[in-house]
TIGULUM-380494 format. One record per residue (C-alpha): z, x, y; residue number from 1. Coordinates in steps of 0.25 Angstrom, whole numbers, padded with zeros to 4 digits. Example, Ala and Ser with C-alpha at 12.3 -4.5 7.8 and 13.67 -1.06 7.14 Angstrom:
<sites>
+-------+-------+-------+-----+
!     Z !     X !     Y !   n !
+-------+-------+-------+-----+
!  0031 !  0049 ! -0018 !   1 !
!  0029 !  0055 ! -0004 !   2 !
+-------+-------+-------+-----+
</sites>
This chain:
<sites>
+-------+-------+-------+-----+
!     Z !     X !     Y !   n !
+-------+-------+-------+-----+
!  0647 !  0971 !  0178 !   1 !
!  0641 !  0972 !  0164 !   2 !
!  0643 !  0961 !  0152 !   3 !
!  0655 !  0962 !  0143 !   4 !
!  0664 !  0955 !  0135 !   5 !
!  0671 !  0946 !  0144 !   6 !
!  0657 !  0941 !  0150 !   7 !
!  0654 !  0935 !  0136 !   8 !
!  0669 !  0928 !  0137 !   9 !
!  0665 !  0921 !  0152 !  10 !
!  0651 !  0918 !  0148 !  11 !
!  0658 !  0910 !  0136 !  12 !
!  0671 !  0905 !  0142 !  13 !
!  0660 !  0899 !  0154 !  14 !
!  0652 !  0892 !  0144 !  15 !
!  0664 !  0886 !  0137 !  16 !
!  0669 !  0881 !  0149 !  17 !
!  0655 !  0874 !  0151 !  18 !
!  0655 !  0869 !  0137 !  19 !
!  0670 !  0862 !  0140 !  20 !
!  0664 !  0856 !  0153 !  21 !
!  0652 !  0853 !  0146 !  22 !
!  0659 !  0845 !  0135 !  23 !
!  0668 !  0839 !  0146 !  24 !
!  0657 !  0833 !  0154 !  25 !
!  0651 !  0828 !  0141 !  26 !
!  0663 !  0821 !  0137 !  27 !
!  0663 !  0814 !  0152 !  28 !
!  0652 !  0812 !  0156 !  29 !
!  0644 !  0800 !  0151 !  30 !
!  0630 !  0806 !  0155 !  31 !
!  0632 !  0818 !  0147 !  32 !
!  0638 !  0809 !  0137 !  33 !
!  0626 !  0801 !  0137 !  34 !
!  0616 !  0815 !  0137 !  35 !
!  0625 !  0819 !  0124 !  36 !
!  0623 !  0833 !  0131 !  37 !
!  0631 !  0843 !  0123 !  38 !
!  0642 !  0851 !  0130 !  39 !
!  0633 !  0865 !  0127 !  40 !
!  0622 !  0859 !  0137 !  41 !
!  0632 !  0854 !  0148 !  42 !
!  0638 !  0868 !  0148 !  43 !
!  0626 !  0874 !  0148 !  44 !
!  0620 !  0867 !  0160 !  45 !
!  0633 !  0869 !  0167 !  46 !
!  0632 !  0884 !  0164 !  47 !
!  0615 !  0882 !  0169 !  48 !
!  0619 !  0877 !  0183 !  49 !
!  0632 !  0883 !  0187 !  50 !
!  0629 !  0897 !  0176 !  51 !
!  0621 !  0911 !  0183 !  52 !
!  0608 !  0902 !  0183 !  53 !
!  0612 !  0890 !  0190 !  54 !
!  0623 !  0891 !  0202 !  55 !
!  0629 !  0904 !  0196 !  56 !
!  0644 !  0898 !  0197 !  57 !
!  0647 !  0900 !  0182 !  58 !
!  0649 !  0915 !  0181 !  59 !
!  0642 !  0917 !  0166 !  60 !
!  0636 !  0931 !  0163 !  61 !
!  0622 !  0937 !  0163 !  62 !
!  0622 !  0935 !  0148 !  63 !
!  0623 !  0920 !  0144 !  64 !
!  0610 !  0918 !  0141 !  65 !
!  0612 !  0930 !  0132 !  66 !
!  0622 !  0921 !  0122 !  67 !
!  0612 !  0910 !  0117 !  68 !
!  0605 !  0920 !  0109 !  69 !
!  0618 !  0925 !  0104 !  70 !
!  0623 !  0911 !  0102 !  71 !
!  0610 !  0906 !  0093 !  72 !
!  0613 !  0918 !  0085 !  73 !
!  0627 !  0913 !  0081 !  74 !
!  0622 !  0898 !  0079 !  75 !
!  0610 !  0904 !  0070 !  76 !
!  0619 !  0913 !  0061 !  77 !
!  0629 !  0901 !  0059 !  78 !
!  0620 !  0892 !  0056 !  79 !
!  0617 !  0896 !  0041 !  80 !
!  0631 !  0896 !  0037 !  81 !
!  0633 !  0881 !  0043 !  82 !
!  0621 !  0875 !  0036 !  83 !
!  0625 !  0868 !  0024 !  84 !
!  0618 !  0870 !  0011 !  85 !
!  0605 !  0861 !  0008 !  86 !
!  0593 !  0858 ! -0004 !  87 !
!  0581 !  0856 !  0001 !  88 !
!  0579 !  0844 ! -0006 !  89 !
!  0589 !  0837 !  0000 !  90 !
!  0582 !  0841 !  0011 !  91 !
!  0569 !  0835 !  0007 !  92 !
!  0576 !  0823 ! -0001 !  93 !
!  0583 !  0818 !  0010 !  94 !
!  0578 !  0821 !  0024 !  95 !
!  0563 !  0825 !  0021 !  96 !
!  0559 !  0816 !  0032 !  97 !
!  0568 !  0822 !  0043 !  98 !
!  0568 !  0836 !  0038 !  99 !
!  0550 !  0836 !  0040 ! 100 !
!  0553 !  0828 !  0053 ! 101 !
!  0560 !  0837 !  0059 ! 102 !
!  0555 !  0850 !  0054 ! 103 !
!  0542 !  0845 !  0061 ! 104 !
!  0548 !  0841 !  0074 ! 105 !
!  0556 !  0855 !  0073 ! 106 !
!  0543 !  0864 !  0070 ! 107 !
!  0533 !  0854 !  0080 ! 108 !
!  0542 !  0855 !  0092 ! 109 !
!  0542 !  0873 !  0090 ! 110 !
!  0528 !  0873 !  0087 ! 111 !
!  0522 !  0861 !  0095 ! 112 !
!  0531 !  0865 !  0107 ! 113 !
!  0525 !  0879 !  0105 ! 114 !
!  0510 !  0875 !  0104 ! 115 !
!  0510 !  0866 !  0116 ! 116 !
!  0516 !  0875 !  0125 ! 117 !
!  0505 !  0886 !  0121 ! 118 !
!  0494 !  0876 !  0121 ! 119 !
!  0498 !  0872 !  0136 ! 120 !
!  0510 !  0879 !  0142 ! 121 !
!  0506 !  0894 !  0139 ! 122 !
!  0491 !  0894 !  0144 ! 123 !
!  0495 !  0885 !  0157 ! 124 !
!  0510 !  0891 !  0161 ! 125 !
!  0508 !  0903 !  0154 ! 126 !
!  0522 !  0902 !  0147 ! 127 !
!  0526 !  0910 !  0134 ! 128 !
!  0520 !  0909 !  0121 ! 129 !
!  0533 !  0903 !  0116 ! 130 !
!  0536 !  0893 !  0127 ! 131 !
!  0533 !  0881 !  0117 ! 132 !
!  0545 !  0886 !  0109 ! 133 !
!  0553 !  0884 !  0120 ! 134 !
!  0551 !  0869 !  0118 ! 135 !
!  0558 !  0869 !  0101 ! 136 !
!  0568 !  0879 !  0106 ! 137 !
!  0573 !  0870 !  0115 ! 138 !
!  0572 !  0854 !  0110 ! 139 !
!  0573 !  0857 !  0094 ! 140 !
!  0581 !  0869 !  0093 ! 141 !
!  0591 !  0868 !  0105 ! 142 !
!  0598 !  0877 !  0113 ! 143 !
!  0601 !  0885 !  0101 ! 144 !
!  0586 !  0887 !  0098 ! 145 !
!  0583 !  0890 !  0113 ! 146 !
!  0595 !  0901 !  0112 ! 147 !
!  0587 !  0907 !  0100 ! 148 !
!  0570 !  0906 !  0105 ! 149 !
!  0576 !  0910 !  0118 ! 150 !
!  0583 !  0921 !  0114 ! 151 !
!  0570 !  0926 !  0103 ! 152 !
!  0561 !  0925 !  0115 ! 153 !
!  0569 !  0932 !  0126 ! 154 !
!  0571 !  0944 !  0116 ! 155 !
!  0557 !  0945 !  0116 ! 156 !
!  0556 !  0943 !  0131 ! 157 !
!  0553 !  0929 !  0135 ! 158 !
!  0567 !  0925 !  0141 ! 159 !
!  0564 !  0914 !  0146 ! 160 !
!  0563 !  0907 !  0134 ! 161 !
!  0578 !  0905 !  0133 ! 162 !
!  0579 !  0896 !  0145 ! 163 !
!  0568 !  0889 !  0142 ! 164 !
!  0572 !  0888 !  0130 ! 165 !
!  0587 !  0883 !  0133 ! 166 !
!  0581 !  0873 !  0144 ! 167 !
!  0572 !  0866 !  0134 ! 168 !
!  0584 !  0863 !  0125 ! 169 !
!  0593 !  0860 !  0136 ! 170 !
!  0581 !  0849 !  0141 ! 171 !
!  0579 !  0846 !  0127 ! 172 !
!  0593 !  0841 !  0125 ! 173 !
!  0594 !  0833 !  0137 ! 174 !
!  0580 !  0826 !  0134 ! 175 !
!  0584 !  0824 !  0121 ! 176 !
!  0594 !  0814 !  0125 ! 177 !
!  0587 !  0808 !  0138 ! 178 !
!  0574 !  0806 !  0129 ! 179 !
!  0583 !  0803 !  0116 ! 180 !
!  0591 !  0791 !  0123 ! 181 !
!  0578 !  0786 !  0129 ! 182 !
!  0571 !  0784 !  0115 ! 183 !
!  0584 !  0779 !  0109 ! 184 !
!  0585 !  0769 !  0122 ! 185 !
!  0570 !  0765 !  0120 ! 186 !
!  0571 !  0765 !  0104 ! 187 !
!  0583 !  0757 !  0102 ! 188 !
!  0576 !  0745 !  0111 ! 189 !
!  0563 !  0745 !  0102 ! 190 !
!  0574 !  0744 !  0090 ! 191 !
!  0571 !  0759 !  0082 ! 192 !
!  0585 !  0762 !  0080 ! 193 !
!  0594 !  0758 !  0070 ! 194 !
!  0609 !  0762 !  0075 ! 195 !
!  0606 !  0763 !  0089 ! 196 !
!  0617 !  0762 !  0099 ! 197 !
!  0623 !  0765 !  0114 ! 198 !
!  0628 !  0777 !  0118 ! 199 !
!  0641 !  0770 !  0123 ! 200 !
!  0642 !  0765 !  0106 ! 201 !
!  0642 !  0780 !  0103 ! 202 !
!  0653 !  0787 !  0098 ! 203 !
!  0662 !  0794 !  0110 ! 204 !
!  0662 !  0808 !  0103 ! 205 !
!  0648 !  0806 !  0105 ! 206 !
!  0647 !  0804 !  0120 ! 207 !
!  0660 !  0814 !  0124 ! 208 !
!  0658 !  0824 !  0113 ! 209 !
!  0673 !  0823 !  0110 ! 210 !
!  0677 !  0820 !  0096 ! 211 !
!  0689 !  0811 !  0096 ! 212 !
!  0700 !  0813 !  0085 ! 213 !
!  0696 !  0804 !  0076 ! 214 !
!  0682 !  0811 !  0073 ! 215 !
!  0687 !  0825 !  0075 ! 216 !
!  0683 !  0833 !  0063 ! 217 !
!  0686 !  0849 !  0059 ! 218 !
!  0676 !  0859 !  0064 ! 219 !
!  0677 !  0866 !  0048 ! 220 !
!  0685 !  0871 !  0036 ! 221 !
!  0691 !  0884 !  0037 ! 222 !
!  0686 !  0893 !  0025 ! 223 !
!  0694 !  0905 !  0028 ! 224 !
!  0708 !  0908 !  0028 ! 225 !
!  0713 !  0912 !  0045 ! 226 !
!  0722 !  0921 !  0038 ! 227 !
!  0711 !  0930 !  0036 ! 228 !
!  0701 !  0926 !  0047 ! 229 !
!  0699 !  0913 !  0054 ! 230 !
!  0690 !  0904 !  0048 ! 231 !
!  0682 !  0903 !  0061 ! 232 !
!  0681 !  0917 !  0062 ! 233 !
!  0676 !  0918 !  0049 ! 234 !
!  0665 !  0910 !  0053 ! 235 !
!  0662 !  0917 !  0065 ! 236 !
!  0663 !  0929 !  0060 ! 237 !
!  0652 !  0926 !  0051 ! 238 !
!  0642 !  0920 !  0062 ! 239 !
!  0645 !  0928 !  0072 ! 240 !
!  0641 !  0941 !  0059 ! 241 !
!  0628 !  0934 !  0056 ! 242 !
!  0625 !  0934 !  0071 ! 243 !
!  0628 !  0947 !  0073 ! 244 !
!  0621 !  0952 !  0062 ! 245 !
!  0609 !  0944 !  0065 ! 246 !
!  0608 !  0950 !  0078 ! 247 !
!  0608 !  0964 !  0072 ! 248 !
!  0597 !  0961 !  0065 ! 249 !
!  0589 !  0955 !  0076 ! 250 !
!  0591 !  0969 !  0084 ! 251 !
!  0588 !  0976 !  0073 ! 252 !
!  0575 !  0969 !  0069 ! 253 !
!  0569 !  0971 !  0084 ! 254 !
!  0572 !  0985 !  0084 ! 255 !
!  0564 !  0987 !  0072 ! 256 !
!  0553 !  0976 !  0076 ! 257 !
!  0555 !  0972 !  0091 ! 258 !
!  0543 !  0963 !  0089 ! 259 !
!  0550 !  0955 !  0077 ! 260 !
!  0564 !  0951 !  0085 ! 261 !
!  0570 !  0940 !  0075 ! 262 !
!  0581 !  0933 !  0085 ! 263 !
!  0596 !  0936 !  0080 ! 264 !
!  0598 !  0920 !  0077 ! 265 !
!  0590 !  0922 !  0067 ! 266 !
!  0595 !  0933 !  0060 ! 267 !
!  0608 !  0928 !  0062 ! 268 !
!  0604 !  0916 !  0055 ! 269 !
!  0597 !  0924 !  0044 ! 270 !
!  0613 !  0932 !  0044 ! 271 !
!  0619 !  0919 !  0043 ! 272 !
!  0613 !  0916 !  0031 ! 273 !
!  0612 !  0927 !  0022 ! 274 !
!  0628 !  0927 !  0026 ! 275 !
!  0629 !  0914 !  0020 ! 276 !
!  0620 !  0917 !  0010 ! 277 !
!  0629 !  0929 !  0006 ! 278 !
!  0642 !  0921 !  0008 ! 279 !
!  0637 !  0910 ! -0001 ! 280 !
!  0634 !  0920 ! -0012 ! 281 !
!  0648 !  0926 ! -0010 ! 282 !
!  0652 !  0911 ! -0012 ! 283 !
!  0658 !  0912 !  0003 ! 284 !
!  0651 !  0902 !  0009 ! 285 !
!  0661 !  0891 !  0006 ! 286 !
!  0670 !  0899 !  0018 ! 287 !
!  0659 !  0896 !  0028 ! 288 !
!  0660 !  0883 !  0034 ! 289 !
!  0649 !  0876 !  0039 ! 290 !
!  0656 !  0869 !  0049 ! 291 !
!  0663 !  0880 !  0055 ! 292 !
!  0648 !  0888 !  0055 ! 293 !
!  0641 !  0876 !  0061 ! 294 !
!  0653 !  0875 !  0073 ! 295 !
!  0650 !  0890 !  0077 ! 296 !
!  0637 !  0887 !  0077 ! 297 !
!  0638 !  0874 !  0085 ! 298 !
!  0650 !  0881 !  0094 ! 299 !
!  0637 !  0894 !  0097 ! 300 !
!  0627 !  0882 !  0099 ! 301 !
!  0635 !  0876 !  0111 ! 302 !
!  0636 !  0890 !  0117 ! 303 !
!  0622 !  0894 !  0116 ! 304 !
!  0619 !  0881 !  0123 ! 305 !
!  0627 !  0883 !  0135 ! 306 !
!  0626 !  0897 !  0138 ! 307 !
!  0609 !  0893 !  0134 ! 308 !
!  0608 !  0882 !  0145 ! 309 !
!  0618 !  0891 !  0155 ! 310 !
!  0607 !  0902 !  0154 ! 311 !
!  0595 !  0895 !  0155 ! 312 !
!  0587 !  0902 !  0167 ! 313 !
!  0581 !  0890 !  0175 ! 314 !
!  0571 !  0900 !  0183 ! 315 !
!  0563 !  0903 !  0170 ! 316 !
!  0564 !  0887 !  0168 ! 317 !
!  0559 !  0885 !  0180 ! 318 !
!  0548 !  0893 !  0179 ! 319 !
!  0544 !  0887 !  0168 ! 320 !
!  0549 !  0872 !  0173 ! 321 !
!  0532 !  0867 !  0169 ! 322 !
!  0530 !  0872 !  0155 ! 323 !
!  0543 !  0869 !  0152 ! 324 !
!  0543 !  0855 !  0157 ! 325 !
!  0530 !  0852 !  0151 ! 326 !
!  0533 !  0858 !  0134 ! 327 !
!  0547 !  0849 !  0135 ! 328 !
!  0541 !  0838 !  0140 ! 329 !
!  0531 !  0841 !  0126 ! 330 !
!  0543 !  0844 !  0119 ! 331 !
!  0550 !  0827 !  0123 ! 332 !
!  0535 !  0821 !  0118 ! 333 !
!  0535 !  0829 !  0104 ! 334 !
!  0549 !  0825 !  0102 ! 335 !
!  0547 !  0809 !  0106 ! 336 !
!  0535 !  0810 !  0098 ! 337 !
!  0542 !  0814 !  0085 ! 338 !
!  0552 !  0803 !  0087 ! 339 !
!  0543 !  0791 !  0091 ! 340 !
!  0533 !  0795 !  0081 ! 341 !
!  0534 !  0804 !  0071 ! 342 !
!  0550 !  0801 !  0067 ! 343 !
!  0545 !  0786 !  0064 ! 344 !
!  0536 !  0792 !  0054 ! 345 !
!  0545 !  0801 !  0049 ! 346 !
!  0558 !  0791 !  0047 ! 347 !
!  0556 !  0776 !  0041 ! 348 !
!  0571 !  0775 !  0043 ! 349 !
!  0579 !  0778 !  0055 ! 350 !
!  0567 !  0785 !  0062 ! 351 !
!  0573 !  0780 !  0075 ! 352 !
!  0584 !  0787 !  0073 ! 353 !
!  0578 !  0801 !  0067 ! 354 !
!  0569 !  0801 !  0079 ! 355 !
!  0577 !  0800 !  0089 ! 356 !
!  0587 !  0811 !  0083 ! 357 !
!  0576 !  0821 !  0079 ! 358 !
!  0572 !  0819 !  0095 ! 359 !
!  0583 !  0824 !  0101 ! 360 !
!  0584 !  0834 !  0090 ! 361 !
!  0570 !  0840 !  0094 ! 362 !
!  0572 !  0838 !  0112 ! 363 !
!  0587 !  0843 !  0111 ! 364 !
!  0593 !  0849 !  0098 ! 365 !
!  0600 !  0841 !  0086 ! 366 !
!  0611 !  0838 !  0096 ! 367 !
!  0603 !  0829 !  0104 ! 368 !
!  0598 !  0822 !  0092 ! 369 !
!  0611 !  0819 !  0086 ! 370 !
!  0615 !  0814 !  0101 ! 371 !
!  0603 !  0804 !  0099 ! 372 !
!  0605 !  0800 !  0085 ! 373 !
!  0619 !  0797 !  0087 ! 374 !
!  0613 !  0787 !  0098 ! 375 !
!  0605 !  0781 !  0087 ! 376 !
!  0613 !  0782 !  0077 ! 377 !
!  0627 !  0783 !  0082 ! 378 !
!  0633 !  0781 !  0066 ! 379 !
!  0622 !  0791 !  0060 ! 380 !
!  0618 !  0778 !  0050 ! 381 !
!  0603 !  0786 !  0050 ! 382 !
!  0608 !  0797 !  0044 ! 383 !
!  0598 !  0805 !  0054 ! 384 !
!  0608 !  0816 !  0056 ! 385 !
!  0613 !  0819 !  0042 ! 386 !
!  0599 !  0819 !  0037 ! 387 !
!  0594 !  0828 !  0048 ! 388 !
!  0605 !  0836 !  0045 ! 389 !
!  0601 !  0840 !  0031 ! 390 !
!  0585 !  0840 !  0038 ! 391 !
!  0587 !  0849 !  0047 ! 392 !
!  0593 !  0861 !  0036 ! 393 !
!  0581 !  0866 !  0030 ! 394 !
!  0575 !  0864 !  0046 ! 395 !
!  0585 !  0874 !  0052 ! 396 !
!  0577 !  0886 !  0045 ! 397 !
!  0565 !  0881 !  0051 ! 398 !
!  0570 !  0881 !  0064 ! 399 !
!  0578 !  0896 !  0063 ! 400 !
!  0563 !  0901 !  0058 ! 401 !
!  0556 !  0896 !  0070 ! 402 !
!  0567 !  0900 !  0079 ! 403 !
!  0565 !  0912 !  0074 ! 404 !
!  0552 !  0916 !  0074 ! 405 !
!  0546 !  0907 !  0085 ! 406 !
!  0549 !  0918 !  0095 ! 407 !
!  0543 !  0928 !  0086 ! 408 !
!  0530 !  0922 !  0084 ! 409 !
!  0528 !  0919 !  0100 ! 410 !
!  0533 !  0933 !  0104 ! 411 !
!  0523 !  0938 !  0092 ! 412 !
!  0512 !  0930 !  0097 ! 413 !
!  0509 !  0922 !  0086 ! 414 !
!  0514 !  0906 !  0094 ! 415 !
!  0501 !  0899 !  0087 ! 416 !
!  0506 !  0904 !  0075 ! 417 !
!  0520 !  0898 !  0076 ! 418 !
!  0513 !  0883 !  0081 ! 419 !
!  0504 !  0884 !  0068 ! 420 !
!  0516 !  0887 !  0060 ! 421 !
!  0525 !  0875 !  0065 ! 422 !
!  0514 !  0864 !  0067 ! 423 !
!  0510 !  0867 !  0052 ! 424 !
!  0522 !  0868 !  0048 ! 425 !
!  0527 !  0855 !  0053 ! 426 !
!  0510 !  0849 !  0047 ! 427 !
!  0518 !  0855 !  0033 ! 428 !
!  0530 !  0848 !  0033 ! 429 !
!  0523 !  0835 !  0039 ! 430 !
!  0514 !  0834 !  0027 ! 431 !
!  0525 !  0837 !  0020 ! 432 !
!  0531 !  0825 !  0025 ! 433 !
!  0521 !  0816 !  0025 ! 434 !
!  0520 !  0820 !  0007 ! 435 !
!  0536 !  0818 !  0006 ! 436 !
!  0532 !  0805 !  0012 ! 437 !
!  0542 !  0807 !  0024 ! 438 !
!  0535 !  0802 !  0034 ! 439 !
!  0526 !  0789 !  0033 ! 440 !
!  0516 !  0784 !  0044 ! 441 !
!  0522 !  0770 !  0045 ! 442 !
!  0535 !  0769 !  0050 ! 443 !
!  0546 !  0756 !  0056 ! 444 !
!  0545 !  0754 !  0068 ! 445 !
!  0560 !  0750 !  0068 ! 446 !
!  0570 !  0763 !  0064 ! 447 !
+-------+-------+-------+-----+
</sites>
């Protein structure tokens, strides 16, 4: 029987019945509780060993690995339109610090990962050029930025980067809070942290992941009238039009160029913006909603995740069980290194607490460091997550370029070029740093 319609409905009723048992185990279960493992990854471990590569009970089709990449196109082409607006001066003024920190961190971890894994991975396991990405892809970027380089390389062939791909951030998450509550454990003792407390003091929305009715709060203003369109239609309508359009575009462009095949997300992105752009001009942009935006991007994120994990092929994992092993376990020095050296450089105050959230940020995602912070800093005294919030705007761009053509310049043979262009453009922004007089060689030993 071919694919139709009412294939696209199973494969996302099955997953939304995952997502539910997966938030119910999490509010349960005091080990998940304890793992802060997000509902998405529940479901999509669930949809790993019971979906058509594991024990084949859960009767998903021959197409879900197919929806991340759709999925990352719809996360990418809301996420201009949810951003708010921002001077860089603020930037600078405010958050200089964190902003270099973790634009280093973010362009090291690309093209270190990438530069060990051609020094030593390639010549002796004789892997693909861009297997280092694999590691970013993963720890910094998430199952969103595995959909995305797994989807660019596998157009061009290597499929199985996705797997790879969605597995390194799948470990990544979990090592992020095995490794995490081991620092925090051995930290706290030698008196680092200022806020520090147990997970039993934290709050219970925080462990179950449901919100009790005093600290509900609504999920966005409506800007349009439901007598002429619902307002979450509206918004829809307007990511799901950047999307398409941003596909279009990609298909268009490899006809022309079939060497030169920009991913959809990033079009979509590039869509999303000239959309806003234009609305804002119109003096439109008031009825766009950044909390409605950011929610459909949030609501895409969770999908891509499940149906990402639930379509890992674990043959092509295990066949690369030994290189794979050994650029992760690379990946957990780097990132301890950054935390126990370089954020004590980098943060006179609080570095404790900037560390340990800019780890689990780089091994699993900003999910996993927020899990961490909140640990460490269960009131948010620190100011760490509003501050990395403004930090991490004039980041994003960063990260979409490299997203972007990271694939391309593997698949072009041009991977030195790509390590030059990160290693020396993190030495920039170091020296940088070091004239702003954000980072000093001396630090407290106390936070």
């Amino acid at each position: 029987m071919g694919f139709n319609v009412w294939n696209i409905l199973t494969d996302v009723g099955l997953i939304s019945l995952l997502l539910l048992i997966g938030m119910l185990l999490r509010a349960k279960i005091g080990l998940l509780q304890r793992s802060f493992m997000p509902a998405s990854i529940i479901a999509g471990i669930l949809g790993l060993a019971f979906g058509p590569n594991g024990f084949g009970i859960i009767p998903f089709s021959n197409f879900i690995s197919d929806y991340p990449g759709i999925l990352i196109a719809v996360v990418f082409a809301a996420l201009p339109m949810s951003t708010p607006k921002f001077k860089w001066s603020e930037v600078v003024d405010k958050v200089g610090a964190l902003w270099s920190y973790s634009q280093i961190i973010m362009l090291l971890m690309w093209g270190g990962g990438l530069l060990f894994a051609l020094i030593l991975l390639v010549p002796i396991f004789d892997v693909h050029n861009g297997f280092g990405l694999i590691l970013a892809a993963g720890f910094v970027g998430g199952h969103g930025t595995a959909a995305a380089i797994g989807d660019a390389f596998a157009q061009q062939g290597w499929e199985a980067a996705t797997s790879l791909a969605m597995t390194s951030a799948t470990i990544g998450a979990i090592l992020a809070i095995i490794v995490g509550m081991v620092l925090i454990k051995s930290s706290a003792n030698k008196g680092y942290s200022n806020y520090i407390s147990s997970f039993h003091q934290l709050p219970e929305e925080l462990k179950t992941g449901l919100l009790p009715k005093s600290k509900r709060s609504s999920m966005g203003t409506e800007t349009v009238s439901s007598i002429s369109i619902d307002p979450l239609v509206f918004h829809l309508a307007l990511v799901v039009l950047a999307t398409t359009v941003g596909y279009y575009l990609s298909q268009f462009g490899e006809s022309l160029y079939a060497n030169l095949a920009i991913p959809a997300f990033s079009l979509s992105f590039l869509v999303g913006l000239i959309m806003r752009q234009l609305m804002q001009k119109a003096g439109a942009d008031d009825y766009i909603d950044k909390s409605v935006m950011s929610k459909i991007s949030g609501s895409a994120t969770d999908i891509l995740v499940a149906f990402g994990i639930a379509s890992i092929n674990l043959t092509i994992v295990a066949d690369n069980l030994v290189p794979f092993t050994i650029l992760i376990i690379f990946g957990i020095i780097a990132s301890y290194f950054f935390y126990k050296v370089v954020s004590k450089y980098y943060f006179q105050e609080n570095w404790f607490e900037k560390g340990i959230f800019t780890f689990g940020w780089i091994t699993g995602a900003v999910a996993m460091g927020i899990a961490l912070l909140r640990i460490v800093d269960p009131k948010l005294k620190s100011n760490t997550l509003d501050e990395f919030g403004l930090a991490y705007i004039p980041i994003a761009p960063v990260e979409i370029l490299i997203i972007t053509f990271a694939p391309l310049f593997i698949l072009n043979s041009q991977h030195w070029l790509f390590t030059i262009i990160t290693i020396g453009a993190s030495a920039v922004i170091f020296i940088f740093s070091y004239s702003k007089k954000w980072i000093k060689f001396k630090y407290k030993e106390n936070a």
